[in-house]
TORKOL-4160 file (C-alpha; in steps of 0.2 Angstrom, whole numbers, padded with zeros to 4 digits, m for minus):
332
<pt num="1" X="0157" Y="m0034" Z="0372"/>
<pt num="2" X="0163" Y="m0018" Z="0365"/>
<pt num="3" X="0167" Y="m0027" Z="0350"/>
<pt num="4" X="0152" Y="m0036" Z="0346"/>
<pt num="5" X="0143" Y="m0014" Z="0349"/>
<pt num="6" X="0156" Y="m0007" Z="0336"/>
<pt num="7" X="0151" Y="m0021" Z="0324"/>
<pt num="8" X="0132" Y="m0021" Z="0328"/>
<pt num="9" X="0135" Y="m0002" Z="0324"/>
<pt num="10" X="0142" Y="m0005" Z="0309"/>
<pt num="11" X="0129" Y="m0015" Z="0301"/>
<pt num="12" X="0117" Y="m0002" Z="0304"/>
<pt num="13" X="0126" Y="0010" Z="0294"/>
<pt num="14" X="0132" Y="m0003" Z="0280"/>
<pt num="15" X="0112" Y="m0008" Z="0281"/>
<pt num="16" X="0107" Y="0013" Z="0280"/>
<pt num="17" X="0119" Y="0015" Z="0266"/>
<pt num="18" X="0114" Y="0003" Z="0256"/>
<pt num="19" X="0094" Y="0010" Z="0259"/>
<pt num="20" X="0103" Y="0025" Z="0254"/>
<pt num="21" X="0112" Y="0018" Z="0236"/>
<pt num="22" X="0095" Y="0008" Z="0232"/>
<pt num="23" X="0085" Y="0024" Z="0232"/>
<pt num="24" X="0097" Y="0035" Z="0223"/>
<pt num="25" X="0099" Y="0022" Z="0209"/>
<pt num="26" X="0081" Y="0018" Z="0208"/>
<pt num="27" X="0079" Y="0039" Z="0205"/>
<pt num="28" X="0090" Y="0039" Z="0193"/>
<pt num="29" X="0084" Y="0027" Z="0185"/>
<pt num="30" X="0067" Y="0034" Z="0186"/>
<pt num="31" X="0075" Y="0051" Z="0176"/>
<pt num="32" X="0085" Y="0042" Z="0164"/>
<pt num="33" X="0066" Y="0035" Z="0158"/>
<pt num="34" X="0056" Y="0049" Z="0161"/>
<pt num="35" X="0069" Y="0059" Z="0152"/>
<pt num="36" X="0066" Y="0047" Z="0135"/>
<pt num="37" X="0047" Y="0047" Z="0138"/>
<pt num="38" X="0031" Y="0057" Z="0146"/>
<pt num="39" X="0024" Y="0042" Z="0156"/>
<pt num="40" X="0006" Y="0041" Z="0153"/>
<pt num="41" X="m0007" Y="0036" Z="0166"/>
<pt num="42" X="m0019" Y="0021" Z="0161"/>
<pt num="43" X="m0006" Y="0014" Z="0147"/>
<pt num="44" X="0002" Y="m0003" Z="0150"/>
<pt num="45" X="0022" Y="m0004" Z="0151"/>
<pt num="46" X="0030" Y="m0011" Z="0138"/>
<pt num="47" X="0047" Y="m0021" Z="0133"/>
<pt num="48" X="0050" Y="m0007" Z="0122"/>
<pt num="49" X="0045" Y="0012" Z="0119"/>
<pt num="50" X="0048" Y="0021" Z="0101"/>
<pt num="51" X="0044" Y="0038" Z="0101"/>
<pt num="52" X="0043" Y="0051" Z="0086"/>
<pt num="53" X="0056" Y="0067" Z="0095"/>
<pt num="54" X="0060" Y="0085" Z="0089"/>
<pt num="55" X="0078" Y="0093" Z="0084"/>
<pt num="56" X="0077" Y="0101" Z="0100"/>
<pt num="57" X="0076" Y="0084" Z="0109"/>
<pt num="58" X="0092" Y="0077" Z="0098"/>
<pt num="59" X="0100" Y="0093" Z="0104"/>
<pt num="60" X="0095" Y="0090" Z="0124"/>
<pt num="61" X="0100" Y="0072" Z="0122"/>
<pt num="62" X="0116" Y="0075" Z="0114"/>
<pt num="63" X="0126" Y="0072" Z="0132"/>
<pt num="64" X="0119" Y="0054" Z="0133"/>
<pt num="65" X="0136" Y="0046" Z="0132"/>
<pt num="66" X="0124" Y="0031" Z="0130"/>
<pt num="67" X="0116" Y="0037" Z="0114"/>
<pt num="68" X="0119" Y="0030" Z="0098"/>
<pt num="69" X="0113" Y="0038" Z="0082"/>
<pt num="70" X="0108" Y="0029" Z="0066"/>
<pt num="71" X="0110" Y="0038" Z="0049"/>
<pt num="72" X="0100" Y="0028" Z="0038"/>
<pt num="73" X="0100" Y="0036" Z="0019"/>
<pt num="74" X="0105" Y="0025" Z="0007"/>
<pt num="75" X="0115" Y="0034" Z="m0003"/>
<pt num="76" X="0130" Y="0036" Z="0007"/>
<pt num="77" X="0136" Y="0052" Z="m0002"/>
<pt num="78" X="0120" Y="0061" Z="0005"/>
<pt num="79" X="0130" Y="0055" Z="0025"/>
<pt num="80" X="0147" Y="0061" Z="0019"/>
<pt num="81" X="0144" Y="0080" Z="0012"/>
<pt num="82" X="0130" Y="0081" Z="0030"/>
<pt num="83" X="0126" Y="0073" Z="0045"/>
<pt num="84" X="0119" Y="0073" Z="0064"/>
<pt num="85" X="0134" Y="0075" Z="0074"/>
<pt num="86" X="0139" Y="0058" Z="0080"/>
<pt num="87" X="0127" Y="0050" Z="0067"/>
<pt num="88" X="0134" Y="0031" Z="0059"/>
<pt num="89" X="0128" Y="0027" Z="0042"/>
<pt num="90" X="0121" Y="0012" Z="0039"/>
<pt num="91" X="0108" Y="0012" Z="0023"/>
<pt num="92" X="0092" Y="0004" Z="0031"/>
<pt num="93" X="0094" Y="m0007" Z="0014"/>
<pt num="94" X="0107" Y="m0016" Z="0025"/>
<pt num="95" X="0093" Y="m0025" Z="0034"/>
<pt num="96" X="0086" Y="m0035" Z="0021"/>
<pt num="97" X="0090" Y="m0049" Z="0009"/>
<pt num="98" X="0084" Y="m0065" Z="0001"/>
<pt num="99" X="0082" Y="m0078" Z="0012"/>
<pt num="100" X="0083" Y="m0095" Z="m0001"/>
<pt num="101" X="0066" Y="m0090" Z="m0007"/>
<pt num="102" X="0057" Y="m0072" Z="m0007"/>
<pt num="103" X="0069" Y="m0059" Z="m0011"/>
<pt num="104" X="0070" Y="m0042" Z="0004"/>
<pt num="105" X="0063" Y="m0052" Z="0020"/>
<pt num="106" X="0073" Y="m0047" Z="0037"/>
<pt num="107" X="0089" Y="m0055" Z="0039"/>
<pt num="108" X="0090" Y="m0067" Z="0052"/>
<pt num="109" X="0093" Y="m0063" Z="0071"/>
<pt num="110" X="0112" Y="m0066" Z="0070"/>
<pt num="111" X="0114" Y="m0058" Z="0054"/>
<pt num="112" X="0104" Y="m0043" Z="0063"/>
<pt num="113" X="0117" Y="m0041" Z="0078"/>
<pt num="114" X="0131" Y="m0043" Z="0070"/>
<pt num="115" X="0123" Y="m0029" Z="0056"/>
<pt num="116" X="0119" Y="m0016" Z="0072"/>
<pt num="117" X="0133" Y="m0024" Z="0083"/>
<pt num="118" X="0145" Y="m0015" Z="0070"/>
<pt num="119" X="0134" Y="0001" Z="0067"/>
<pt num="120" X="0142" Y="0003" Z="0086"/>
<pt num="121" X="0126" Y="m0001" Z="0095"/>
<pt num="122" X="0123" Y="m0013" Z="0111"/>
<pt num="123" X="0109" Y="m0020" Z="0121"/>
<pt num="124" X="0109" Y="m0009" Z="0132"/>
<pt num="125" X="0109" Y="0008" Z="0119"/>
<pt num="126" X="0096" Y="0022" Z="0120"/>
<pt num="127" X="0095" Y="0023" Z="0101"/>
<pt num="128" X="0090" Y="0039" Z="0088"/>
<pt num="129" X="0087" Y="0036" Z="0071"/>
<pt num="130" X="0084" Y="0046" Z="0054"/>
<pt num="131" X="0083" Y="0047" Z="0037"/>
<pt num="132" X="0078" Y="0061" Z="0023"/>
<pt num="133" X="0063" Y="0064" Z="0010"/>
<pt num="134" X="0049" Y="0050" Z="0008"/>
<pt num="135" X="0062" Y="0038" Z="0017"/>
<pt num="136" X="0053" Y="0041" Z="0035"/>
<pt num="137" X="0048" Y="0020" Z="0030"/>
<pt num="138" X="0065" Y="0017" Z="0032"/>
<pt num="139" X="0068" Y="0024" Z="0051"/>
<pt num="140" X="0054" Y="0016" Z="0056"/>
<pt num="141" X="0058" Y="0000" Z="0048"/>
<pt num="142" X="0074" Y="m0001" Z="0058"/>
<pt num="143" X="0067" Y="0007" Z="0072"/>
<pt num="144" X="0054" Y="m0007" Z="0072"/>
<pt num="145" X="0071" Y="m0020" Z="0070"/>
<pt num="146" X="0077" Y="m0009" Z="0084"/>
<pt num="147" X="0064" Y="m0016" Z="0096"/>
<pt num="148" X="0060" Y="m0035" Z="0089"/>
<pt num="149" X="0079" Y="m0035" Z="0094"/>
<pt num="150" X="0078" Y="m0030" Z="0111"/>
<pt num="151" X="0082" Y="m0013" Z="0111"/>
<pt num="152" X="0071" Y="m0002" Z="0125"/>
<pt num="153" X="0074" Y="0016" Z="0120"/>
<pt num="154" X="0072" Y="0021" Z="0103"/>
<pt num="155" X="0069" Y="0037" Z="0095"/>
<pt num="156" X="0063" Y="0044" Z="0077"/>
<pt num="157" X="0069" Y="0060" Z="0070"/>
<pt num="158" X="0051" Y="0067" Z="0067"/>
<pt num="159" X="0054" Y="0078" Z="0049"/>
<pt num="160" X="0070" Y="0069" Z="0044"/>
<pt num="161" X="0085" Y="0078" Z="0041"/>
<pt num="162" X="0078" Y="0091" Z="0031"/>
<pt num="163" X="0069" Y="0095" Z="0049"/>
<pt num="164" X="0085" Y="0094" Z="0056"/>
<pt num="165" X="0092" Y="0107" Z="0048"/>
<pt num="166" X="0078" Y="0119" Z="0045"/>
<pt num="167" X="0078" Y="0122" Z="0062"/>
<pt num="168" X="0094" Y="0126" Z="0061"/>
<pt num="169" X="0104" Y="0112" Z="0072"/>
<pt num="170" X="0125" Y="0112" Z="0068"/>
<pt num="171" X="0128" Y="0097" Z="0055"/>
<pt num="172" X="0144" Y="0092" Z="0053"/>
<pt num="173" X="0156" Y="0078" Z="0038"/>
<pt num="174" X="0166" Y="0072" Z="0052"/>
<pt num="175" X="0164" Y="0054" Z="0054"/>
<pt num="176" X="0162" Y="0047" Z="0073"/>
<pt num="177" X="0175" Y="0036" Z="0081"/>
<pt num="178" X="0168" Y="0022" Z="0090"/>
<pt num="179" X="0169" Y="0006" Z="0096"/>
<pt num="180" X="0159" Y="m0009" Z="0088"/>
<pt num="181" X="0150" Y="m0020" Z="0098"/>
<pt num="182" X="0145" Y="m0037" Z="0100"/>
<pt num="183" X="0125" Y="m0036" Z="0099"/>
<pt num="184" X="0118" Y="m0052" Z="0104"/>
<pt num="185" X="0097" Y="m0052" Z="0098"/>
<pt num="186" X="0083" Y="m0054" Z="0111"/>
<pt num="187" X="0070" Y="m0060" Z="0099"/>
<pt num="188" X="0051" Y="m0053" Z="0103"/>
<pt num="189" X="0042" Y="m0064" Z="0091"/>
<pt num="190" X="0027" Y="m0056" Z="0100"/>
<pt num="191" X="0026" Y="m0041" Z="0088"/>
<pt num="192" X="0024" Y="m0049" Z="0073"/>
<pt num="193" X="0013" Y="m0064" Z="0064"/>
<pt num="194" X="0019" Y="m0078" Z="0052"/>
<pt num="195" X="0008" Y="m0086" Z="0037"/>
<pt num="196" X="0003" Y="m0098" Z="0047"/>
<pt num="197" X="m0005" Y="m0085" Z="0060"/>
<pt num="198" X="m0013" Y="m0076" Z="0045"/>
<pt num="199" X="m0023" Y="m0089" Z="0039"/>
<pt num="200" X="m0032" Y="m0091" Z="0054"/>
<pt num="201" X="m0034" Y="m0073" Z="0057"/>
<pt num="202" X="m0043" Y="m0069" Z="0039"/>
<pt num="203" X="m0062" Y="m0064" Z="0044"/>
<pt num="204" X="m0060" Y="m0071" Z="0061"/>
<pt num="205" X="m0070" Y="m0057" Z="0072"/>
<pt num="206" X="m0059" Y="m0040" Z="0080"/>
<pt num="207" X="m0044" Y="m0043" Z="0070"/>
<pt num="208" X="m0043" Y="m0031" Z="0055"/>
<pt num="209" X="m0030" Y="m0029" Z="0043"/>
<pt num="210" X="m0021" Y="m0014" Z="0036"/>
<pt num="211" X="m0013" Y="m0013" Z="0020"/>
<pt num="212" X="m0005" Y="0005" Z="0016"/>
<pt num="213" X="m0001" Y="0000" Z="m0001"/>
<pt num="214" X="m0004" Y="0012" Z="m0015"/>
<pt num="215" X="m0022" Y="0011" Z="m0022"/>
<pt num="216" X="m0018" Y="0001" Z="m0040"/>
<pt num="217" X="m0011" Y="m0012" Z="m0029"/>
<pt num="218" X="m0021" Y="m0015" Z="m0017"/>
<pt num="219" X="m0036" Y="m0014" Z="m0029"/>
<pt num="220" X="m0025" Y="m0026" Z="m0039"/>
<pt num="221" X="m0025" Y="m0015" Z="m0055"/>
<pt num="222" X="m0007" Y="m0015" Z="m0057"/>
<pt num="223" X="0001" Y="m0032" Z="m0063"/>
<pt num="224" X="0017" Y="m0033" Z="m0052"/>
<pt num="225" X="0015" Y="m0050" Z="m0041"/>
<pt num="226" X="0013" Y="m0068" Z="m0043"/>
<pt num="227" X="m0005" Y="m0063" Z="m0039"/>
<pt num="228" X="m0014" Y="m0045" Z="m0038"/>
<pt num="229" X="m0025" Y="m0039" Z="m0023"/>
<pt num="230" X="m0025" Y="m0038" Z="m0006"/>
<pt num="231" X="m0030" Y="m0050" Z="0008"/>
<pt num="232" X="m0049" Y="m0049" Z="0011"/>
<pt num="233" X="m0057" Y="m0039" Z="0022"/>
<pt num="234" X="m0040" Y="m0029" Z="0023"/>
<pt num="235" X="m0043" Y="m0010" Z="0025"/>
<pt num="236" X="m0034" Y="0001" Z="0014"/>
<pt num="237" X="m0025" Y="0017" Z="0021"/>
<pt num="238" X="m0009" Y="0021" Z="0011"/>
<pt num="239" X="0006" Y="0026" Z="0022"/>
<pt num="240" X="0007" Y="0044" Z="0015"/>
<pt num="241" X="m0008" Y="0046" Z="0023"/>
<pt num="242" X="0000" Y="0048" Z="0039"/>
<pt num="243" X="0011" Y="0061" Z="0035"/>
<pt num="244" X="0013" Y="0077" Z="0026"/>
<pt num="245" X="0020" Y="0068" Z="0009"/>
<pt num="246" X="0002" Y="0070" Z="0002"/>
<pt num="247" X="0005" Y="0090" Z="0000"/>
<pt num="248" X="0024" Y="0086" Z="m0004"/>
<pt num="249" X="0022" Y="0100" Z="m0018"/>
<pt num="250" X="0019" Y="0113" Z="m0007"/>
<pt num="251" X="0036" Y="0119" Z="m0003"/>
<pt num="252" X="0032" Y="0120" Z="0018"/>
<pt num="253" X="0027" Y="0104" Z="0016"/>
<pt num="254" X="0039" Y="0089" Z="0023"/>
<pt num="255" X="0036" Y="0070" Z="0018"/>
<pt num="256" X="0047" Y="0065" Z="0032"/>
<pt num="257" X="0036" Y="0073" Z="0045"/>
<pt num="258" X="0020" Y="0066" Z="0055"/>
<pt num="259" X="0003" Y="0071" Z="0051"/>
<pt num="260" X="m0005" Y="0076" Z="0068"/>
<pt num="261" X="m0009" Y="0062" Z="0078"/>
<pt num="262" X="m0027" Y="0068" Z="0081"/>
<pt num="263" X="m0027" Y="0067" Z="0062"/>
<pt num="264" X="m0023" Y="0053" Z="0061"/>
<pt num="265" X="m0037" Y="0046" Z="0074"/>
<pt num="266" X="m0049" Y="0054" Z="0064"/>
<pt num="267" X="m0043" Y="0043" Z="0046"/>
<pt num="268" X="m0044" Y="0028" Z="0056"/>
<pt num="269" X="m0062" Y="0032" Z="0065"/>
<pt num="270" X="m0068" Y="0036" Z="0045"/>
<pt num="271" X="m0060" Y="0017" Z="0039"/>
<pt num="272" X="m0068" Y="0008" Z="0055"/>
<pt num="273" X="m0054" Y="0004" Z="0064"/>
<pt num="274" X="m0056" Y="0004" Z="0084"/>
<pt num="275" X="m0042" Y="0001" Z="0097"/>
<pt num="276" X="m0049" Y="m0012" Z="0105"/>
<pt num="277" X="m0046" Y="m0021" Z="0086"/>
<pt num="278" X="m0033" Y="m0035" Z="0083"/>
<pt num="279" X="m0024" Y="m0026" Z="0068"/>
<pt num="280" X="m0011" Y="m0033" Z="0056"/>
<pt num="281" X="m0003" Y="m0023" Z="0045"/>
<pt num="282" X="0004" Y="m0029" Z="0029"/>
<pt num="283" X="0010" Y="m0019" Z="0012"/>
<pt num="284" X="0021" Y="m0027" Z="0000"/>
<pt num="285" X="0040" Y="m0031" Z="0008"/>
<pt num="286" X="0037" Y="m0029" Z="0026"/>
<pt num="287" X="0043" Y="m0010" Z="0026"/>
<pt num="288" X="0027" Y="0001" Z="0023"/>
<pt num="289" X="0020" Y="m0006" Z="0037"/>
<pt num="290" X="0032" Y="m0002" Z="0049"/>
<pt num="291" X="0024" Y="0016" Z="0049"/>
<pt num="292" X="0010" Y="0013" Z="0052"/>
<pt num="293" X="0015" Y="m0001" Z="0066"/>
<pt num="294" X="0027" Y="0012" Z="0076"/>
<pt num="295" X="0010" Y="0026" Z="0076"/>
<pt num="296" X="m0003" Y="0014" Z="0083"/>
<pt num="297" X="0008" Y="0004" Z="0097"/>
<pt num="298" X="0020" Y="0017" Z="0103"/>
<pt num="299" X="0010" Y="0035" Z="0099"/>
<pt num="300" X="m0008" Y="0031" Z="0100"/>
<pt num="301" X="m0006" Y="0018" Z="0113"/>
<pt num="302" X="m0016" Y="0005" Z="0101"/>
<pt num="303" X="m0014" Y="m0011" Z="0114"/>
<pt num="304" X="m0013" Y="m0024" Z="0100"/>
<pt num="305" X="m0004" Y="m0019" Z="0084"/>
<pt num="306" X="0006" Y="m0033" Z="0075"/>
<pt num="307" X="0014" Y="m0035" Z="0059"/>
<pt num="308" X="0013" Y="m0048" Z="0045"/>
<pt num="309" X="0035" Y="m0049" Z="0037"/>
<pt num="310" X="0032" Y="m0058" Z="0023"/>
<pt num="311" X="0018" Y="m0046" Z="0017"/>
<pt num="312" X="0010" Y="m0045" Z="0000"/>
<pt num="313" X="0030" Y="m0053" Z="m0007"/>
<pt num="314" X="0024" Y="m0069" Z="0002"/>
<pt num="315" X="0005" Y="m0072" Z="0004"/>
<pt num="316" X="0005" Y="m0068" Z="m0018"/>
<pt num="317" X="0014" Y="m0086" Z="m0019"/>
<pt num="318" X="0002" Y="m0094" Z="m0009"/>
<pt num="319" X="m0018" Y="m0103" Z="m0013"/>
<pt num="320" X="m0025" Y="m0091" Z="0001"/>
<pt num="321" X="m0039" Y="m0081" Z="m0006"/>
<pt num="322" X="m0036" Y="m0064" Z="m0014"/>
<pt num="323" X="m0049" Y="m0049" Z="m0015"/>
<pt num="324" X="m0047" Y="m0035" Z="m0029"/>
<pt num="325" X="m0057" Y="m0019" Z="m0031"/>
<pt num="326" X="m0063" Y="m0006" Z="m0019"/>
<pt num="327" X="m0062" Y="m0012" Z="m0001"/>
<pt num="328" X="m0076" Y="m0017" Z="0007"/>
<pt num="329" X="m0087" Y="m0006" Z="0018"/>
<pt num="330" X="m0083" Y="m0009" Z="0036"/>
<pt num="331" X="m0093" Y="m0020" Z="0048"/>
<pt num="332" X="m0102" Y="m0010" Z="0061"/>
């Protein structure tokens, strides 16, 4: 009898301490988020969460042994003479390549893991990534790879490097040791259309497009592709818009940095667009519209923000029909 007590007694506590584990670890788990992101009431969760962060937030998170940071500038001379500590360079160039047919599409998915897999990031990283001048395209180019890959914490350096280093953060040449990993790719096709998903969507009501190419393009004035113009209907905000490259020659001025983001609801209430809208964005390789992509989903909460890969480089080859000129004045 005395047994079957001191074992009843012991399931108890085995049972208590494991109440006990569950709650610390859902806690800390709850931090560890909360810490990457001010949750928001009213906003749905997501697979994935990319937000735009200050110097002073690299500098808080530089203790997160699970952080990896992404030094994406092309030139890699730029990396060698200064860097974010801790920062691997890979040239956000690195991402794309022909694919039999159109030249700069997105490598495959294995071609992906094994590209980030060797930049020393897993599955299961909490990721930062940056870049310097106009190139703010090119962190949230990967950034967007970041999260059709399956990453869930993902981080842009809001004002680049130069940002950085205004602020007066430590920079440093040494290069990181680390350890490569074996980066296996969770597709989310759900982020993106195809061709085939663009011919239905063009005039179909609620789904508006976004092309932030360059005005001459998108009216088609400039002879560059196959064919000239922009798909119609499409809504013309060029990606500088966003940010504070417009005024690029005012010295205080930084083309890395976001505009802010009640600006930016402001441009988009002038061109029409709503959140309750279906929007693709589309420019010319796939990359311009990563901007405008990461803004709308991850910091204005859009609920329904896609974007077409192939872009202007594919739909040009095809018979789909092409509009030039001004864009059309919005539907009410």
């Amino acid at each position: 009898m005395r047994s079957v007590l001191i074992w009843t007694n012991l399931r108890r506590q085995n049972f208590s301490i494991l109440k006990l584990f569950s709650l610390f670890t859902a806690i800390v788990a709850t931090l560890i988020v909360v810490s990457w992101s001010t949750i928001e009431p009213g906003v749905a969760a997501r697979t994935s969460q990319i937000q735009f962060v200050s110097p002073d937030w690299v500098k808080a998170q530089s203790k997160d042994a699970n952080l990896r940071i992404l030094d994406v500038r092309n030139n890699p001379l730029d990396y060698i003479s200064a860097h974010v500590p801790n920062a691997v360079n890979i040239a956000d160039i690195a991402f794309r390549g022909p694919d039999g047919f159109l030249p700069v599409q997105y490598w495959d998915t294995t071609k992906l893991g094994d590209t980030l897999g060797k930049a020393g990031v897993s599955s299961q990283s909490n990721v930062l990534v940056y870049s310097d001048g106009r190139d703010v395209l090119g962190t949230t180019m990967v950034a967007y790879l970041l999260e059709r890959s399956g990453i869930k914490n993902i981080a842009v350096l809001d004002g680049g490097f130069a940002g950085y280093k205004s602020a007066g953060e430590i920079v440093v040449k040494q290069f990181p040791k680390y350890q490569q990993q074996r980066f296996t790719v969770r597709d989310n096709p759900s982020i993106r259309v195809t061709l085939n998903d663009v011919k239905k969507l063009i005039s179909k009501p609620g789904v508006v497009f976004i092309d932030p190419r360059p005005g001459d393009l998108f009216r088609g004035e400039k002879d560059l592709w196959v064919r000239n113009g922009h798909i119609p209907g499409a809504r013309n905000i060029p990606w500088p818009t966003f940010t504070e490259a417009e005024n690029a020659q005012d010295a205080l001025k930084n083309p890395h940095k976001l505009k802010s983001l009640s600006d930016i609801r402001k441009l988009l209430e002038e061109k029409g667009i709503k959140p309750t809208d279906d929007i693709i964005v589309s420019c010319s390789t796939g990359r311009e519209a990563t901007l405008q992509y990461v803004v709308l989903k991850h910091l204005l909460n859009y609920p329904k923000v896609r974007i077409y890969e192939g872009s202007w480089t594919e739909y040009s080859t095809t018979d789909l029909p092409v509009e030039t000129g001004p864009e059309k004045p919005a539907k009410a």
